[in-house]
SELO-248291 format. One record per residue (C-alpha): residue number from 1; residue in one letter; x, y, z. Coordinates in nm, 2 decimals, padded with zeros to 4 digits. Example, Ala and Ser with C-alpha at 12.3 -4.5 7.8 and 13.67 -1.06 7.14 Angstrom:
<nodes>
NODE  1  A  01.23  -00.45  00.78
NODE  2  S  01.37  -00.11  00.71
</nodes>
This chain:
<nodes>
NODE  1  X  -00.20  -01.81  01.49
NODE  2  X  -00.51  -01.85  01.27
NODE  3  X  -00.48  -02.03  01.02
NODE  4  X  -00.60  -01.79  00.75
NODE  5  X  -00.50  -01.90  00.42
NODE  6  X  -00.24  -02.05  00.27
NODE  7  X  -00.15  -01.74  00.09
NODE  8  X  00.21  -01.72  -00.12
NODE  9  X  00.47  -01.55  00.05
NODE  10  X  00.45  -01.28  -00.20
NODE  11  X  00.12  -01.06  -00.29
NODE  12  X  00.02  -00.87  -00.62
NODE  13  X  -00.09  -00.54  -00.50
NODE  14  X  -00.37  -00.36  -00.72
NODE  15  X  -00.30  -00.01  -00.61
NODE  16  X  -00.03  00.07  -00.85
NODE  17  X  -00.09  -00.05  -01.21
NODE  18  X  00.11  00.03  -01.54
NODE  19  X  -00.09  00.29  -01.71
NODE  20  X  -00.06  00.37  -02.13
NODE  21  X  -00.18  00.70  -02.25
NODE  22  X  -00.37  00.75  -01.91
NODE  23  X  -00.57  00.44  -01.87
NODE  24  X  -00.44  00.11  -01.69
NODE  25  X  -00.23  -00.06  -01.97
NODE  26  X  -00.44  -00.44  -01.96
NODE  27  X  -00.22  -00.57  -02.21
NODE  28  X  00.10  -00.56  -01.98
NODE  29  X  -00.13  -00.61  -01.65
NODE  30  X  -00.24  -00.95  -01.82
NODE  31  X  00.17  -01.08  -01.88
NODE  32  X  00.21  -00.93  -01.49
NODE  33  X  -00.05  -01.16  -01.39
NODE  34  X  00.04  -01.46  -01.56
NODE  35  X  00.40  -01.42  -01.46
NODE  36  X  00.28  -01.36  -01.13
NODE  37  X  00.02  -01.69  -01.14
NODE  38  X  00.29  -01.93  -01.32
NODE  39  X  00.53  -01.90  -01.01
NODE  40  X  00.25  -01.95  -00.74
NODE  41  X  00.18  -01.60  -00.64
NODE  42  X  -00.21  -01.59  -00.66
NODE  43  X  -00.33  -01.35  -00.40
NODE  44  X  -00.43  -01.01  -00.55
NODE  45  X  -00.56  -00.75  -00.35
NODE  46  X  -00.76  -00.43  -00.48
NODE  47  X  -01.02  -00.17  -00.32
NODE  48  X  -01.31  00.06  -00.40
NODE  49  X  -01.10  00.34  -00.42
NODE  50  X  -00.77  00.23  -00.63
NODE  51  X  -00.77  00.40  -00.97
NODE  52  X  -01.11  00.58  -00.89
NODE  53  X  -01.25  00.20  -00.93
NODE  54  X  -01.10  00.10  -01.24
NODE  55  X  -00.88  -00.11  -01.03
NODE  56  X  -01.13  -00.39  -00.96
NODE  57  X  -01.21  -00.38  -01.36
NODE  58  X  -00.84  -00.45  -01.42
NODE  59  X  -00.87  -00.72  -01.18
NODE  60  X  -01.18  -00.88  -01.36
NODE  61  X  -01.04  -00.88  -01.68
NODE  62  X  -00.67  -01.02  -01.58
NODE  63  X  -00.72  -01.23  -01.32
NODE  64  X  -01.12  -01.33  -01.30
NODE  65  X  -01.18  -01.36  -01.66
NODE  66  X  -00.91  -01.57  -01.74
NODE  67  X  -00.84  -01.84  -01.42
NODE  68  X  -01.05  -02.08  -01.28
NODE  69  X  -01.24  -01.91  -00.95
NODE  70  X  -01.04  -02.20  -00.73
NODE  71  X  -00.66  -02.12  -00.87
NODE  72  X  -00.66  -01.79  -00.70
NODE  73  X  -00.71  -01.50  -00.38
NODE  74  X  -00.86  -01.20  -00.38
NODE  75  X  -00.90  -00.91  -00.08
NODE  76  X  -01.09  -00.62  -00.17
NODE  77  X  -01.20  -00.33  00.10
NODE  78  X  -01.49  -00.07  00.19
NODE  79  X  -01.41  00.26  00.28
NODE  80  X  -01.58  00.38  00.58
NODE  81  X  -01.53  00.76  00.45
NODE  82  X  -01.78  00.69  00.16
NODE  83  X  -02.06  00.53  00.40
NODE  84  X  -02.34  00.77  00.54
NODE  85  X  -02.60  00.41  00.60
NODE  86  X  -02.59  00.06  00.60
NODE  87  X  -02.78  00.07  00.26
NODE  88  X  -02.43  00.26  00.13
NODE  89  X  -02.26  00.03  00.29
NODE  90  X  -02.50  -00.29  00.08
NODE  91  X  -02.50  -00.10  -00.20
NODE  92  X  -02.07  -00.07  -00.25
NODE  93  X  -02.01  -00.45  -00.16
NODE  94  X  -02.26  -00.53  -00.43
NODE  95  X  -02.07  -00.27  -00.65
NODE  96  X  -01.79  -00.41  -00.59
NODE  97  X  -01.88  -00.76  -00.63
NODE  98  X  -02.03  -00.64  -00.98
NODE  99  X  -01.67  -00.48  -01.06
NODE  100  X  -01.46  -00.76  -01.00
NODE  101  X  -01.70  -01.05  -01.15
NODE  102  X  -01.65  -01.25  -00.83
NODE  103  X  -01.97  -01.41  -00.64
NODE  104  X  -01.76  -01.41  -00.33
NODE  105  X  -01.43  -01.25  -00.12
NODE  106  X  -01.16  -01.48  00.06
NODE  107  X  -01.07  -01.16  00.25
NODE  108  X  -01.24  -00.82  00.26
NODE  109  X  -01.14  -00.53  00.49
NODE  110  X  -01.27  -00.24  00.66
NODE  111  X  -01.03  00.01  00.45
NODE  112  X  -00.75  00.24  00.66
NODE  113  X  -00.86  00.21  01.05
NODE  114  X  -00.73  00.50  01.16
NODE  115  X  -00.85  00.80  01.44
NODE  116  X  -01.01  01.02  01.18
NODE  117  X  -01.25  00.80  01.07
NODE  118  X  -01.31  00.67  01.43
NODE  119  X  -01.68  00.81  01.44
NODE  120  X  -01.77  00.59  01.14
NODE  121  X  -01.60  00.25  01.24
NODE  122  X  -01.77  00.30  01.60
NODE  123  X  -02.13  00.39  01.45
NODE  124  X  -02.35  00.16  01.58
NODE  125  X  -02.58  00.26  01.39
NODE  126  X  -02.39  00.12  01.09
NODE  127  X  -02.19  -00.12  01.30
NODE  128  X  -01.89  -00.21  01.05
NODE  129  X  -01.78  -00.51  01.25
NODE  130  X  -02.14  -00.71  01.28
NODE  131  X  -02.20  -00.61  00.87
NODE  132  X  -01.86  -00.79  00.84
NODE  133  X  -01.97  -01.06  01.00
NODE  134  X  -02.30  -01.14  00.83
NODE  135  X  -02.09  -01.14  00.54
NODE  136  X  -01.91  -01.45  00.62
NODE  137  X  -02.22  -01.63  00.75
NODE  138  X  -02.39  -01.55  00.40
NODE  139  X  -02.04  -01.71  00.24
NODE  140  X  -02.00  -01.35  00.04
NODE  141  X  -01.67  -01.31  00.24
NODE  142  X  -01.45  -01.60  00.38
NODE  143  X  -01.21  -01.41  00.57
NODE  144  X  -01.29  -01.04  00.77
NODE  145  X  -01.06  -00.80  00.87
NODE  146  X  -00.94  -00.44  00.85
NODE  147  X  -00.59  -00.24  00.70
NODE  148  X  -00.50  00.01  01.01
NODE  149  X  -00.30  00.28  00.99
NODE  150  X  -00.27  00.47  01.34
NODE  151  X  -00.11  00.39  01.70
NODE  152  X  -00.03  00.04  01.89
NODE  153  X  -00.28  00.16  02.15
NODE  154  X  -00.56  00.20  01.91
NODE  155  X  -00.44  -00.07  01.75
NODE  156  X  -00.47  -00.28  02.04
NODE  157  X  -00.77  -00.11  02.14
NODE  158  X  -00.97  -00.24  01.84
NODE  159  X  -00.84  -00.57  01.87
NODE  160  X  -00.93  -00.64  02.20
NODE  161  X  -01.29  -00.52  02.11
NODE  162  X  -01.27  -00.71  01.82
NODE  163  X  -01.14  -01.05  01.83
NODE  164  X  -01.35  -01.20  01.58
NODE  165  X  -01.15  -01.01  01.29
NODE  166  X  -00.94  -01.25  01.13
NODE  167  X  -00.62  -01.06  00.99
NODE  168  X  -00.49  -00.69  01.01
NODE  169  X  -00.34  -00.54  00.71
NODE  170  X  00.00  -00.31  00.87
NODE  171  X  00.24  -00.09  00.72
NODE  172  X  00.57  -00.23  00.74
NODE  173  X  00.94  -00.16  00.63
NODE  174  X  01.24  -00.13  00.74
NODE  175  X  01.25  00.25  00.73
NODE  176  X  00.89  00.30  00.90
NODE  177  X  00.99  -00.02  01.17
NODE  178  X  01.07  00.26  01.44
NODE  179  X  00.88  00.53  01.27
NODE  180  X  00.68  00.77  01.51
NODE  181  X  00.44  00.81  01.29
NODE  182  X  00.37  00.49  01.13
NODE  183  X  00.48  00.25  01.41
NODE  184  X  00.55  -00.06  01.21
NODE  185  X  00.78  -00.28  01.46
NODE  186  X  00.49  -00.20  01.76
NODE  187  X  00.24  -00.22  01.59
NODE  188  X  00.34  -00.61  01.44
NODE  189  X  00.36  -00.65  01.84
NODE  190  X  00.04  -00.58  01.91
NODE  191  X  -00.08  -00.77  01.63
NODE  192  X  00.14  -01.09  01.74
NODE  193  X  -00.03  -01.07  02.10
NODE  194  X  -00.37  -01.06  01.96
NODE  195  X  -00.29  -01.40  01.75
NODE  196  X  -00.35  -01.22  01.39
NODE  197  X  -00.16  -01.33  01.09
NODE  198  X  00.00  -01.00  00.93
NODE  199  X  00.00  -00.88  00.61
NODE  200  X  00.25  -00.63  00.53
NODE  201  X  00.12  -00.37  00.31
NODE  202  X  00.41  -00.09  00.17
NODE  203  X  00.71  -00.34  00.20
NODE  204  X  00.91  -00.11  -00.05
NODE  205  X  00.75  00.19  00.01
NODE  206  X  00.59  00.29  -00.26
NODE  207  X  00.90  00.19  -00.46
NODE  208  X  01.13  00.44  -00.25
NODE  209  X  01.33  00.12  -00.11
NODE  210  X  01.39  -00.01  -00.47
NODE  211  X  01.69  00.27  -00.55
NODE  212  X  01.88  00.45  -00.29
NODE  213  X  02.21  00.68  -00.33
NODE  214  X  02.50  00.53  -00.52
NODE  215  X  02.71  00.47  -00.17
NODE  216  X  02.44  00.31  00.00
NODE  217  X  02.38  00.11  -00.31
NODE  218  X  02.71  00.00  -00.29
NODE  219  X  02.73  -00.13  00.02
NODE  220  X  02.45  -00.34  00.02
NODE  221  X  02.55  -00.52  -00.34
NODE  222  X  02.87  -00.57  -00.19
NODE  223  X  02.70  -00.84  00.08
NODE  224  X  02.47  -00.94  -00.18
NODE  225  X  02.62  -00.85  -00.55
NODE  226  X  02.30  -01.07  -00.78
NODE  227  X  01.99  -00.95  -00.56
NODE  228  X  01.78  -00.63  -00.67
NODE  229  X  01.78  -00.31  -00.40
NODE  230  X  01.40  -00.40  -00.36
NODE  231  X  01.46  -00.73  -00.26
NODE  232  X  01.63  -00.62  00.09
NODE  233  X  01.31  -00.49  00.18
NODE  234  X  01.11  -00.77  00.07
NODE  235  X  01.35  -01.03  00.24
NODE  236  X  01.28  -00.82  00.60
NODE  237  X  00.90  -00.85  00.55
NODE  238  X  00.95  -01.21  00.52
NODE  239  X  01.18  -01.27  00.77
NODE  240  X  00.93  -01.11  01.03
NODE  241  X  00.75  -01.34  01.28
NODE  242  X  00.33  -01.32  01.20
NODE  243  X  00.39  -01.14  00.89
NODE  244  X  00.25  -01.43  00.63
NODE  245  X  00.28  -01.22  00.32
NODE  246  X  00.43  -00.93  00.15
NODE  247  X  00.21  -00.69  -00.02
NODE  248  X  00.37  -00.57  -00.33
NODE  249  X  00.20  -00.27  -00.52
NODE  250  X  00.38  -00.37  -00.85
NODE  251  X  00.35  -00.14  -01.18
NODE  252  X  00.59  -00.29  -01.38
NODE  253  X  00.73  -00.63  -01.58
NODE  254  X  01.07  -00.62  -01.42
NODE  255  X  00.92  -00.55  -01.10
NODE  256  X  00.72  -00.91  -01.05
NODE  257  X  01.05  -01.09  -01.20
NODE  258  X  01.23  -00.92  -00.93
NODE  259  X  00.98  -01.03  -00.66
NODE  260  X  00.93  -01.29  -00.76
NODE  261  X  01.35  -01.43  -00.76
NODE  262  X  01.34  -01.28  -00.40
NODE  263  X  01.02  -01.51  -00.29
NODE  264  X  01.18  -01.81  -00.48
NODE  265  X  01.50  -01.78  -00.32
NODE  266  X  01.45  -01.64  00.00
NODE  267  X  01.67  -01.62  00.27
NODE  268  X  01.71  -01.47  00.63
NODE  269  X  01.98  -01.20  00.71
NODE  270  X  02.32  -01.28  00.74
NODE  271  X  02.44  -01.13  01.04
NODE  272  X  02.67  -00.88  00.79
NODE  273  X  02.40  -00.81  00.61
NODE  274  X  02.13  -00.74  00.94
NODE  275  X  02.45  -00.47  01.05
NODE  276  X  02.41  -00.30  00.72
NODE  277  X  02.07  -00.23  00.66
NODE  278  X  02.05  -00.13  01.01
NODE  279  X  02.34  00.17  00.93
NODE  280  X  02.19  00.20  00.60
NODE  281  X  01.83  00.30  00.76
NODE  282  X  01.99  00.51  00.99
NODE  283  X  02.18  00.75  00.76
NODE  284  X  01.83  00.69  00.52
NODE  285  X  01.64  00.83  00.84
NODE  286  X  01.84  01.11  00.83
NODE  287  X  01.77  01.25  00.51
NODE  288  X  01.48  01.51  00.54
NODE  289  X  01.22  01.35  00.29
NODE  290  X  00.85  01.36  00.30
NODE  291  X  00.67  01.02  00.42
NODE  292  X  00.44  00.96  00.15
NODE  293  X  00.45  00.61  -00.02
NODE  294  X  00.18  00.74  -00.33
NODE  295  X  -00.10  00.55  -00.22
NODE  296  X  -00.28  00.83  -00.39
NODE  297  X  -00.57  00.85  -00.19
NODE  298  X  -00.56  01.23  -00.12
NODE  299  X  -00.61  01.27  -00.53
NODE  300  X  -00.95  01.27  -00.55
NODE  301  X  -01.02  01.44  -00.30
NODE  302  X  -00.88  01.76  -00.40
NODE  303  X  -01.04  02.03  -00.57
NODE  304  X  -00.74  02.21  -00.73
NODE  305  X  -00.70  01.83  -00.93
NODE  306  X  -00.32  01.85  -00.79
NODE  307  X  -00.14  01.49  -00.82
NODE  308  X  00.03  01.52  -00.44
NODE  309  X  00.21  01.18  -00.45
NODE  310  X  00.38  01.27  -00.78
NODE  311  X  00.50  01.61  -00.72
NODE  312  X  00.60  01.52  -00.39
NODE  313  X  00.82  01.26  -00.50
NODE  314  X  00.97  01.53  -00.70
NODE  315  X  01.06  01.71  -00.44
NODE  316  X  01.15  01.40  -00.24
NODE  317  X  01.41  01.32  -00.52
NODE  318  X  01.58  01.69  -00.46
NODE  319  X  01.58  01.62  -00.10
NODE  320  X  01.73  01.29  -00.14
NODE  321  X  01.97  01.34  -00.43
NODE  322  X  02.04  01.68  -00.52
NODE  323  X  01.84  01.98  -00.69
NODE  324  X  01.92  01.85  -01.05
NODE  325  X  01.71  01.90  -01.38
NODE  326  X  01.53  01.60  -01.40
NODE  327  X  01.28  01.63  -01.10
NODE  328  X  01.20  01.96  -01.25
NODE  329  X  01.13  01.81  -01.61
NODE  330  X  00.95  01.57  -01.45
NODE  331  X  00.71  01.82  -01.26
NODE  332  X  00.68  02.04  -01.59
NODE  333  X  00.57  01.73  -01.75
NODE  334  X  00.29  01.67  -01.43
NODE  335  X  00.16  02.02  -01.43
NODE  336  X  00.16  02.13  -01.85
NODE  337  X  -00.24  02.10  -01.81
NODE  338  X  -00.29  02.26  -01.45
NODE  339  X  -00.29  02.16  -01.09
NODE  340  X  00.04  02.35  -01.00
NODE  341  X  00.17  02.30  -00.63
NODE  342  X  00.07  02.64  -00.63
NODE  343  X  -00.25  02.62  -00.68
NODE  344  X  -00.32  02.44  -00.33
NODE  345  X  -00.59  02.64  -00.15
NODE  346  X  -00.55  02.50  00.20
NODE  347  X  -00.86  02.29  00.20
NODE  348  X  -00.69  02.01  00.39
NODE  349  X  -00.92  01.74  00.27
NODE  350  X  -00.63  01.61  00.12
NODE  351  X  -00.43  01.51  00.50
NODE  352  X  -00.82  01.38  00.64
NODE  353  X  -00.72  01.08  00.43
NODE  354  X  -00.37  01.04  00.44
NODE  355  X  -00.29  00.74  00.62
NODE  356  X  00.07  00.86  00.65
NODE  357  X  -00.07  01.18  00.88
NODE  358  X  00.16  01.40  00.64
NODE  359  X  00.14  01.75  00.64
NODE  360  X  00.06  01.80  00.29
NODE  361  X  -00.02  02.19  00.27
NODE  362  X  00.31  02.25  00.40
NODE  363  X  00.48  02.01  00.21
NODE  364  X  00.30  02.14  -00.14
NODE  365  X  00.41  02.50  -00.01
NODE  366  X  00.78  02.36  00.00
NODE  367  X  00.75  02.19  -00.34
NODE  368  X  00.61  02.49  -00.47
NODE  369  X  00.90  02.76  -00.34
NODE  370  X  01.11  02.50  -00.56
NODE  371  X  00.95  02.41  -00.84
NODE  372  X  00.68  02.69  -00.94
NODE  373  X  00.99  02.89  -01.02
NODE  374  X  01.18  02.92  -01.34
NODE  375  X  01.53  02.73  -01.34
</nodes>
């Protein structure tokens, strides 16, 4: 296995700040951080596209302006869909080093390799893989890699073509381990028989593995009465072999405490507990939801200005728990200024960029026939 860095066991994710009146709330990012720093968790990771770019500003001003360049990590990504030329492609990293204040990346990452944006990763014309390079021989990047989102054969295929790349960013969970769509477990496989040190990105979903129904609940906290519903998830990222850190998209105070108590006290699966989750996953895997962990990148790209992720954990909350009045205050509350489920026209640009291949028309229809109705 390379030896990468010796990153904590536990990452701060960028993607999924706490916002006040609309804008990332700095005040509470800044306490995150310096939790977050004050119990050795120093890797953050951000990209062009999280928070339209405001992202890499947050993490300027809480991490870059305020700690000494050597005290911590940073990964940051390009997106291949915004890259028409290698002058695009000059142009962003410089953009993005101007964002974030730093003179150099530890990691940096072609962004969500995945079949649909094939033609650009494969362009030799703007040849991804040898820009990535000349990066590290310039010392602008120490580390080069990619975040993949696709099949363990494509996944294999790139890293046989590639074996210079240093690390692959995966999806893992427990729910997505054996998920057709996501392939977590094989793809960790593949990655393992290449040598690359993992880094799991989604441990919790999105946050939809910090709370489950009552009686699943219940039956975990019964193994494990003190430790938070999150930290299950966190503790099977951990356990796994390659997987060398966690990538938590945290929004909240409570959230890095929590993390935090399951990195500093960390501890593999009992056998009990290994039997539960396992029938706990199951049942979860039976429950008709919709895969999407509100990465958000199928925001901006669509013209009706709907917020997919948010109204379709809505209608993931009916589906999980029960048509109730709260996911339907809660989508009032999303759509008092516009962008209605209904107002989807089809486009599809949204599912182009979807790294969870969701069917989101479909699913917006769904949400829709429930919520655009009066209750």
């Amino acid at each position: 296995m390379t030896d990468l860095l010796k990153l904590p066991k536990l990452g701060f994710g960028f993607m999924r700040l706490p916002k006040k009146d609309g804008q990332i709330d700095l005040a509470t990012l800044n306490d995150m951080v310096d939790e977050a720093m004050g119990s050795g968790v120093n890797f953050f990771d951000t990209a062009y596209v999280y928070h339209s770019g405001e992202s890499e500003k947050a993490l300027k001003a809480a991490v870059v302006d305020r700690y000494p360049r050597e005290s911590y990590i940073v990964s940051d990504k390009i997106p291949a869909w915004e890259i028409e030329s290698r002058e695009d492609m000059d142009k962003l990293f410089a953009t993005q080093l101007e964002r974030t204040g730093l003179t150099y990346f530890d990691m940096y990452l072609i962004h969500s390799l995945e079949e649909s944006h094939r033609n650009r990763h494969e362009d030799p014309a703007l040849d991804f893989w040898g820009w990535g390079q000349g990066l590290k021989e310039k010392g602008l990047v120490r580390h080069f890699g990619f975040s993949f989102h696709d099949t363990p054969e494509r996944l294999d295929e790139v890293l046989t073509a590639h074996p210079e790349v240093d690390f692959v960013f995966l999806q893992v969970n427990y729910l997505d381990w054996e998920n057709p769509l996501v392939h977590a477990g094989k793809c960790c496989e593949i990655a393992r028989k290449h040598g690359k040190p993992i880094i799991a990105m989604e441990p919790v979903r999105g946050g939809a593995l910090a709370s489950m129904k009552p009686e699943y609940e219940a039956r975990l906290k019964a193994l494990n009465p003190e430790s938070s519903i999150a930290s299950w998830a966190i503790r099977f990222c951990m356990s796994l072999d390659g997987v060398v850190t966690a990538l938590s998209g945290m929004s909240a105070p409570d959230q890095v405490k929590d993390n935090i108590s399951t990195m500093k006290n960390y501890a593999p699966f009992s056998e009990a507990e290994k039997s539960c989750l396992d029938q706990v996953t199951k049942e979860l895997l039976a429950a008709p939801t919709i895969g999407c962990t509100t990465c958000g990148y199928c925001v901006d790209s669509c013209p009706a200005n709907i917020n997919i992720p948010s109204i379709l954990t809505a209608y993931n909350t009916i589906l999980t728990y029960g048509d109730y009045d709260r996911p339907h205050f809660y989508y009032r509350g999303l759509v008092q200024n516009g962008g209605a489920a209904s107002s989807c026209i089809g486009c599809k640009k949204c599912e182009e960029l979807c790294p969870q291949h969701l069917n989101i028309t479909d699913a917006l229809e769904k949400a829709s026939a429930v919520f655009d109705v009066k209750k």
